[in-house]
C-alpha positions as CSV (number, residue, x, y, z in Angstrom):
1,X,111.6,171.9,3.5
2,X,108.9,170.5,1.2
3,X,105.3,170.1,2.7
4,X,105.1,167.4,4.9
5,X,101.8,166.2,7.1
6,X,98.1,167.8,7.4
7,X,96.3,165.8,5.1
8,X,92.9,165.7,7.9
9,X,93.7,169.2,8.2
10,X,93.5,170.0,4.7
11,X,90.6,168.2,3.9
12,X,88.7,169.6,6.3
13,X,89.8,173.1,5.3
14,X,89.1,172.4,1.4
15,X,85.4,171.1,2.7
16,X,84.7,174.2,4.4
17,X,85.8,176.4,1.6
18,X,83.5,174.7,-0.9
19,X,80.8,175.1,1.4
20,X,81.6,179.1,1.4
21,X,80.6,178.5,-2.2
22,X,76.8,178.6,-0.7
23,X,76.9,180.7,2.3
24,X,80.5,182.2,4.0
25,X,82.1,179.9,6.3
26,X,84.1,181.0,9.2
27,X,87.6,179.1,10.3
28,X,89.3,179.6,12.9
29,X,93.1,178.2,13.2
30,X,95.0,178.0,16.5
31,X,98.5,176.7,17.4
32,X,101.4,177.6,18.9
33,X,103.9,180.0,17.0
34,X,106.0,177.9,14.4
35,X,103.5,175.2,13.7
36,X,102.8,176.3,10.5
37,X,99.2,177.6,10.7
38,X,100.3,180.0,7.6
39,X,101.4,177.6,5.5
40,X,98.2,175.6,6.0
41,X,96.1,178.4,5.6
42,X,97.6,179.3,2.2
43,X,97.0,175.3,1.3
44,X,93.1,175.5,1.4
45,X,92.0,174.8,-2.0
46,X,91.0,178.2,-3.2
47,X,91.9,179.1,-6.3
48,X,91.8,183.1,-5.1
49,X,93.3,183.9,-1.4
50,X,93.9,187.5,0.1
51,X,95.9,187.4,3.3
52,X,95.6,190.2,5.9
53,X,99.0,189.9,8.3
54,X,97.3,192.0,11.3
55,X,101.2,193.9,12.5
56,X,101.3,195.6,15.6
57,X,101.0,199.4,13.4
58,X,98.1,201.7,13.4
59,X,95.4,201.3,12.0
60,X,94.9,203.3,9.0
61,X,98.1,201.9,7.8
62,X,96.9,198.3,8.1
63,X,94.0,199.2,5.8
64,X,96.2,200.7,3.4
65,X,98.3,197.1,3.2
66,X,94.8,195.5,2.9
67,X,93.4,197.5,0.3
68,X,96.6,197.1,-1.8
69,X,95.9,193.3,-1.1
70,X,92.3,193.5,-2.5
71,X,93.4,195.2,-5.7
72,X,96.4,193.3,-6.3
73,X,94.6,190.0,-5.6
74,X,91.2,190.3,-7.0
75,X,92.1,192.6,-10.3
76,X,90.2,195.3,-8.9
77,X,90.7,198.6,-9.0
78,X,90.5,200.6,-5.9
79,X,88.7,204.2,-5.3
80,X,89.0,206.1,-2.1
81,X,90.7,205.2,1.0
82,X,89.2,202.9,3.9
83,X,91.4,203.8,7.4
84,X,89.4,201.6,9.7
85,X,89.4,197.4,9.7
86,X,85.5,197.7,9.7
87,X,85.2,199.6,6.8
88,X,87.5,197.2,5.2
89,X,85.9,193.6,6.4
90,X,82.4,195.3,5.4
91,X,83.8,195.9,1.6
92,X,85.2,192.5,1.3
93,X,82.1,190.6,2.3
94,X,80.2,192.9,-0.3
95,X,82.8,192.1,-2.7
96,X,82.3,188.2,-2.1
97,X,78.3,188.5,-2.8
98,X,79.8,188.6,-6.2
99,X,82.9,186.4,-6.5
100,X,83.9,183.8,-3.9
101,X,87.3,184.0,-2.3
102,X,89.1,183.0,0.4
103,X,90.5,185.9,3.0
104,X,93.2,184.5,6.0
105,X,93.5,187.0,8.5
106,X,96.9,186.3,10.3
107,X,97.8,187.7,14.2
108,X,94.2,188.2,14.5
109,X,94.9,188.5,18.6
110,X,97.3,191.6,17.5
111,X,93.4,193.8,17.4
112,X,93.1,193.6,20.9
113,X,95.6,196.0,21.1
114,X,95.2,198.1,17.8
115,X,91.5,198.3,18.2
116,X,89.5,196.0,20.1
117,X,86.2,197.1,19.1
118,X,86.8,195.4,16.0
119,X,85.5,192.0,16.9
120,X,82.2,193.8,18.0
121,X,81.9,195.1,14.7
122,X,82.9,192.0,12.4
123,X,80.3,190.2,14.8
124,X,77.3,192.8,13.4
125,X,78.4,192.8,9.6
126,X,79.5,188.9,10.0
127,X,75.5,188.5,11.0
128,X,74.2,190.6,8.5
129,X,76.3,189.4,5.6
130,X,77.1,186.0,6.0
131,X,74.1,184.0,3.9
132,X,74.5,186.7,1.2
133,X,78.2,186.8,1.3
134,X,80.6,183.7,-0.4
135,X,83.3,184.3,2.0
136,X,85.8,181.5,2.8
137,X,87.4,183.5,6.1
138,X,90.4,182.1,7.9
139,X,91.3,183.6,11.2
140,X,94.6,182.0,12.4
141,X,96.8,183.5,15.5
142,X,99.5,182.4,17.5
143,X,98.7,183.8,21.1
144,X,96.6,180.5,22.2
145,X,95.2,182.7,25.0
146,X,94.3,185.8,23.6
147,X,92.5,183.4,20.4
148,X,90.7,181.2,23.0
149,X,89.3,184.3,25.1
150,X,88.1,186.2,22.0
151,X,86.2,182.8,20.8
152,X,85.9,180.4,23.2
153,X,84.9,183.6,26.4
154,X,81.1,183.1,26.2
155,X,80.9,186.8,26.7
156,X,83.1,187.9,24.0
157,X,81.1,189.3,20.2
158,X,83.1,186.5,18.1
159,X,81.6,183.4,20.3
160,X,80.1,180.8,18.7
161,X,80.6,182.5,14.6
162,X,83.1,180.0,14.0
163,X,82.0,177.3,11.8
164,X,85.2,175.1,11.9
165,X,88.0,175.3,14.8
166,X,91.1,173.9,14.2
167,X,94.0,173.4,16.5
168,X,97.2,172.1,14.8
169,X,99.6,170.2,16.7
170,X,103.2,169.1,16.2
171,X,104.1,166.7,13.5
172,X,103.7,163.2,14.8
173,X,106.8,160.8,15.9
174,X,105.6,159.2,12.4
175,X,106.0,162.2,10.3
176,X,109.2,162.8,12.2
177,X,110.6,160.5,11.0
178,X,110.0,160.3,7.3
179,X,111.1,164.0,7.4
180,X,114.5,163.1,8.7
181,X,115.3,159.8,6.4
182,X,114.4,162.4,3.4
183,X,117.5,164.6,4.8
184,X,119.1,161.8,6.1
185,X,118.6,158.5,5.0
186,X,121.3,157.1,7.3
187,X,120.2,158.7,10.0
188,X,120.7,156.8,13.5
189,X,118.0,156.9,16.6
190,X,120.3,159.3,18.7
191,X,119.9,161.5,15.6
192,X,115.7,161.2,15.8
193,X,116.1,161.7,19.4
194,X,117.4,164.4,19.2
195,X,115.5,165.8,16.3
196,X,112.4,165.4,18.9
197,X,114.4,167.0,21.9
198,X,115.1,169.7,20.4
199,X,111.7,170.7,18.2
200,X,109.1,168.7,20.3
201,X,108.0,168.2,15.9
202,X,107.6,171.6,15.7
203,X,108.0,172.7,11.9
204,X,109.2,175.4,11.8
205,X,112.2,174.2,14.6
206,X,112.6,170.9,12.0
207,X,113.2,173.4,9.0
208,X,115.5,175.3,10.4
209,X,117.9,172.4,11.8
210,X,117.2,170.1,8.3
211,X,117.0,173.0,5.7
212,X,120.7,174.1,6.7
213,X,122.1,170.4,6.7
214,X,121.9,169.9,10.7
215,X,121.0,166.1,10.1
216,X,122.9,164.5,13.3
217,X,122.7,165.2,16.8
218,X,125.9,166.1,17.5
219,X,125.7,168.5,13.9
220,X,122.3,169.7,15.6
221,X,123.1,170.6,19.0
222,X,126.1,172.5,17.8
223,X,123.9,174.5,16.2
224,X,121.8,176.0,19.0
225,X,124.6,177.9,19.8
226,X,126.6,179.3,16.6
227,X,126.6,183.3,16.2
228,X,123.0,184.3,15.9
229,X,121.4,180.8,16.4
230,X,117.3,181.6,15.9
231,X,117.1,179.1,18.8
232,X,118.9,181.7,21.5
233,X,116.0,183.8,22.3
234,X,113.3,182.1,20.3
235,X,111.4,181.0,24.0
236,X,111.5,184.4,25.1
237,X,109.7,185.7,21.9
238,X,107.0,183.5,21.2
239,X,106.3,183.6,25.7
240,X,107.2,187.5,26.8
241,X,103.7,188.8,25.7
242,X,102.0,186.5,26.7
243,X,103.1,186.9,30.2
244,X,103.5,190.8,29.9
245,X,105.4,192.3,33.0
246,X,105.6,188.8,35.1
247,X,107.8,187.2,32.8
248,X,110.5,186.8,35.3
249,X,108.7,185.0,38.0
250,X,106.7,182.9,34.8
251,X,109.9,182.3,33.1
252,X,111.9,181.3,36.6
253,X,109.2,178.7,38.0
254,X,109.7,177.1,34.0
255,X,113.1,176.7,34.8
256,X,112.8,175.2,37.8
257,X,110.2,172.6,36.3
258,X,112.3,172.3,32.9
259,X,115.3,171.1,35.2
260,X,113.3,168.5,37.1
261,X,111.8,170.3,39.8
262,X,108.1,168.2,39.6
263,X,106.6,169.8,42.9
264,X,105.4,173.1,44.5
265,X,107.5,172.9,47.3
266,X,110.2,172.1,45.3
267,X,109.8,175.1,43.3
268,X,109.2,177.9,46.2
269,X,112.1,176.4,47.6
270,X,114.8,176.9,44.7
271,X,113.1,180.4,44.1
272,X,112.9,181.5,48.1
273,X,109.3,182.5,46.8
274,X,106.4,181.8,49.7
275,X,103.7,181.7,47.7
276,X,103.5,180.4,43.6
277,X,100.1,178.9,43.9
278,X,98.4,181.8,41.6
279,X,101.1,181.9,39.1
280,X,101.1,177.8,38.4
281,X,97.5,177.8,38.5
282,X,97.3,180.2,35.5
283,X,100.6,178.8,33.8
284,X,98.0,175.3,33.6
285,X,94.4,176.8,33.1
286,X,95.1,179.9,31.5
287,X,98.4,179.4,29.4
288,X,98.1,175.8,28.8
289,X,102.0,175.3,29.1
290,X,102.1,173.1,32.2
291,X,99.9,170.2,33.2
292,X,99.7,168.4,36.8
293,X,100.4,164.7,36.4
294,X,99.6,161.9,38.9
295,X,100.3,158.4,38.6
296,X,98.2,156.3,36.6
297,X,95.1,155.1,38.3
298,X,95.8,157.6,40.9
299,X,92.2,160.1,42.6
300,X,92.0,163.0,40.4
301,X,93.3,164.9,44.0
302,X,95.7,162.7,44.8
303,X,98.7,163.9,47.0
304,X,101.5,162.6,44.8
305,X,100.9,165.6,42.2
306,X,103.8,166.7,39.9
307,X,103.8,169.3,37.4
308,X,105.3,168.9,34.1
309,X,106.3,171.0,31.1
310,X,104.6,169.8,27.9
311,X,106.5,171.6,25.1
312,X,109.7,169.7,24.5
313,X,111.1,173.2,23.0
314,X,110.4,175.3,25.6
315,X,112.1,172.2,28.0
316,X,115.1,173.1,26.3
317,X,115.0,176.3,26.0
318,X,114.3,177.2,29.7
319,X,117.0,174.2,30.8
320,X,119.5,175.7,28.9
321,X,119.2,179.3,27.0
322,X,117.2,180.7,30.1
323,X,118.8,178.9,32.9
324,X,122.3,180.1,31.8
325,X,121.0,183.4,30.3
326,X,124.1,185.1,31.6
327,X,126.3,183.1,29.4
328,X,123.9,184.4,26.3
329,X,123.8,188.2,27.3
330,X,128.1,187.9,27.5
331,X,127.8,185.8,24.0
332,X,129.7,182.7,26.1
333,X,128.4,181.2,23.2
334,X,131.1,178.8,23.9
335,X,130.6,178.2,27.3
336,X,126.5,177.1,26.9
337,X,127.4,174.9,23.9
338,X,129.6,172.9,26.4
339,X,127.1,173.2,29.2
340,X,124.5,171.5,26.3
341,X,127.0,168.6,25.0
342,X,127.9,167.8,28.6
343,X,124.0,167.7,30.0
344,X,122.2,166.9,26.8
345,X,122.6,162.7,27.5
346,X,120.7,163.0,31.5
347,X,118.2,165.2,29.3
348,X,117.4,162.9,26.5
349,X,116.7,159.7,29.0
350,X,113.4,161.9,29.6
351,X,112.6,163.0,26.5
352,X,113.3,159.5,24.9
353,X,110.2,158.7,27.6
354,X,108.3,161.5,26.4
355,X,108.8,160.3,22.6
356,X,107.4,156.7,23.5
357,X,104.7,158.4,25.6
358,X,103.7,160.1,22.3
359,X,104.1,157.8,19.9
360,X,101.4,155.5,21.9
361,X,99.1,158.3,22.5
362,X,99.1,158.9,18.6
363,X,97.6,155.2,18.6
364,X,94.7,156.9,20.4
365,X,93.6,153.9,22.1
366,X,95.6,153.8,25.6
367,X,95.4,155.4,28.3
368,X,99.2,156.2,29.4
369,X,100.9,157.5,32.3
370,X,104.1,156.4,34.6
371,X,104.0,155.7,38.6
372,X,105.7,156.9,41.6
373,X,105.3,156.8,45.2
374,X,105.5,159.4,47.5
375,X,109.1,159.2,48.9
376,X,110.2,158.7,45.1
377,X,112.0,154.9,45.5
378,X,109.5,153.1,43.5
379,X,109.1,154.9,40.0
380,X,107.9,152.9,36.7
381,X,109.0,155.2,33.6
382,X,106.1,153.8,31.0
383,X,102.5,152.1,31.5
384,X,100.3,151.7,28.6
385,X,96.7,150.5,29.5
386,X,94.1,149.2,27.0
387,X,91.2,149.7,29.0
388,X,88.9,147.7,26.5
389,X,90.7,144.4,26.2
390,X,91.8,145.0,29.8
391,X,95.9,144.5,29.0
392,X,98.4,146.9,30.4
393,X,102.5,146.9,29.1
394,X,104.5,148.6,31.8
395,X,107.9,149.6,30.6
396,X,111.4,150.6,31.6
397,X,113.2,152.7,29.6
398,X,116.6,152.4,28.7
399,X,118.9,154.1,26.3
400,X,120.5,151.1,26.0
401,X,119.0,147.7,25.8
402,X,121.3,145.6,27.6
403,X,120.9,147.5,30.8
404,X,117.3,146.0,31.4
405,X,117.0,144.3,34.4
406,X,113.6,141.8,34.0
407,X,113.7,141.0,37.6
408,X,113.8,144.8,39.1
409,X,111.4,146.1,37.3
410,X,109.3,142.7,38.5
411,X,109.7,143.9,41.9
412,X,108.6,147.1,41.2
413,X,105.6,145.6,39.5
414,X,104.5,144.1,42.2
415,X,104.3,146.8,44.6
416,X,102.4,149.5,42.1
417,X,100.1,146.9,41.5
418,X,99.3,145.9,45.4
419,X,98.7,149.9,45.4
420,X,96.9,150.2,42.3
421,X,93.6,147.8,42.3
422,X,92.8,148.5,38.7
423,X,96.2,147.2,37.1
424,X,95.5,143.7,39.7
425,X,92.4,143.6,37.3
426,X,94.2,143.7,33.8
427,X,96.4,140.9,32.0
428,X,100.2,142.3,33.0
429,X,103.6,142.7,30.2
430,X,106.5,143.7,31.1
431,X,109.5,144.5,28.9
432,X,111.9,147.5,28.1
433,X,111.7,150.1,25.6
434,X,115.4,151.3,24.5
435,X,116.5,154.0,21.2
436,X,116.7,150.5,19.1
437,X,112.9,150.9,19.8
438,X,112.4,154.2,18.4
């Protein structure tokens, strides 16, 4: 799959490295795995670029693959050995006093384990060398926690060196689908549905399904399951370290949550556990993966609090590969794919909300949420609010057009907004969104 996307991200890269040209610049790159931070990385202008790939090995034999790097890249001839990372990120920032180049350190979380003094150390020769030094240096990783706490931890040695921070996101509903009429220029909404379903615009997910001629849904979801499918274990290896030896009880309250569960008590019930408060509190403040959601409008501690899975992969994933993990370990290959084709429709009625959700929020001008009441009767799937010209659309979704009912959703209107005293105060639309909207 060709390029697609990053232009801001790009220009913003090729900025900083020309302004590495005076003094060395510092970058850092986060993400989750697959979004292509690599890629990116490799696109920032420069005509030179050594990349470091920090692999879970010692560390002498890192410096070796670094060294061979440095000579192979920059023409040089290497004497002597370096067998520590310090050494090595010393010798480079000498070597850029004298010719600028750009250095992308990849995995950069993978130190904490191979030597964590090393961020104490690149903070000293970072100081000393930097106004000298011409170095354009990229530091990209894919363990969102571990990158945050080693920049973002006020008490950690790399805080505050970075002069850019990027976070890169999935491709946009937009992007989406430009990518899919290139590989499929017939292609029909349940196919883009789908598409976003399945890879939440996640690149390297897209590449995978397009690259090998997956261009429909039904062609798609078929895939997930053939003989070695990347897709089978793929939310177990980009989650299991993070979570390190509670993985099961992590893993088992995203189930629950993927398949609809939205409360606490909801949770502890399916899992018999008494007590989940700790482990949701860090899956939303420390791992980012979940989010508490209220209806629009709603006190910030309102008592109609759901919690909701943002990753549209790892929805998936954990409502189908994890959930049935017993049909993967006896390769019921078979058996899950039917599971999938038989489920998939009651699945894609929410992402189709989550796709619309998006595709305003890219506007970045609304203010968007849905709202529910306590006992869960009265539920509007969609409300987009312009808070400056005081408008608000409130939607139903529908996979299918025909199925709108004007007057229900009227009713239900009418009762969020006698509970709600800022929509009484905004000029009301109602309609339906549908897949002919898409």
């Amino acid at each position: 799959m060709k390029f697609y996307d990053r232009e801001n991200e790009q220009r913003q890269l090729h900025k900083v490295m020309k302004q590495s040209k005076k003094e060395a610049q510092m970058t850092v790159l986060m993400g989750r795995r697959r979004v292509g931070k690599t890629e990116l990385s490799l696109m920032c202008g420069d005509s030179t670029v050594l990349y470091f790939f920090v692999g879970k090995k010692a560390e002498a034999l890192l410096c070796q693959d670094f060294m061979r790097e440095i000579g192979d890249k920059l023409e040089r001839q290497i004497f002597g050995t370096l067998n520590t990372f310090s050494e090595v990120f010393r010798f480079v920032l000498e070597l850029a006093k004298r010719q600028p180049f750009t250095l992308i350190i990849d995995e950069f979380q993978n130190f904490l384990k191979i030597n964590p003094t090393v961020f104490s150390d690149m903070q000293r020769d970072w100081d000393l060398y930097k106004r000298e030094s011409h170095l354009n240096l990229i530091i990209s990783g894919s363990v969102f926690t571990l990158m945050q706490r080693i920049f973002e931890d006020y008490e950690e040695p790399l805080f505050g060196r970075a002069n850019e921070r990027l976070t890169l996101k999935p491709f946009s509903t937009n992007v989406l689908k430009e990518i899919l009429a290139d590989f499929n220029p017939n292609y029909t909404n349940e196919d883009l549905l789908a598409l976003f379903s399945i890879t939440g615009g996640v690149p390297w997910y897209v590449a995978l399904l397009l690259d090998k001629g997956y261009v429909t849904k039904n062609q798609m979801l078929s895939a997930l399951t053939i003989e070695d499918s990347p897709f089978i274990n793929e939310g177990r290896n980009i989650l299991i370290e993070e979570f390190g030896s509670d993985y099961v009880t992590y893993f088992s309250i995203l189930t629950c949550i993927a398949s609809g569960m939205k409360t606490r008590a909801e949770i502890e019930g399916e899992l018999g556990l008494g007590n989940i408060g700790s482990y949701l509190a860090r899956l939303e403040n420390y791992y980012r993966l979940i989010t508490k959601a209220l209806p629009i409008f709603s006190k910030p501690n309102g008592k109609k609090m759901r919690y909701q899975l943002d990753d549209c992969f790892l929805i998936f994933w954990f409502r189908f590969f994890y959930k049935y993990q017993s049909l993967v370990e006896n390769k019921a290959l078979h058996a899950l794919d039917a599971i999938i084709q038989r489920d998939y429709s009651t699945l894609s009625g929410f992402m189709m909300e989550r796709y619309f959700a998006r595709k305003f929020e890219e506007e970045g001008k609304y203010i968007i949420g849905k709202w529910w009441d306590r006992k869960g009767e009265n539920e509007v799937d969609l409300i987009v609010a312009d808070p400056i010209e005081k408008e608000v659309w409130v939607y139903e979704l529908k996979k299918q057009g025909e199925r709108y009912d004007a007057k229900a959703l009227q009713a239900k209107v009418n009762f969020v907004v006698a509970q709600t005293p800022e929509l009484a105060k905004m000029k009301l639309h109602l309609g339906s969104l549908s897949l002919e909207d898409m």
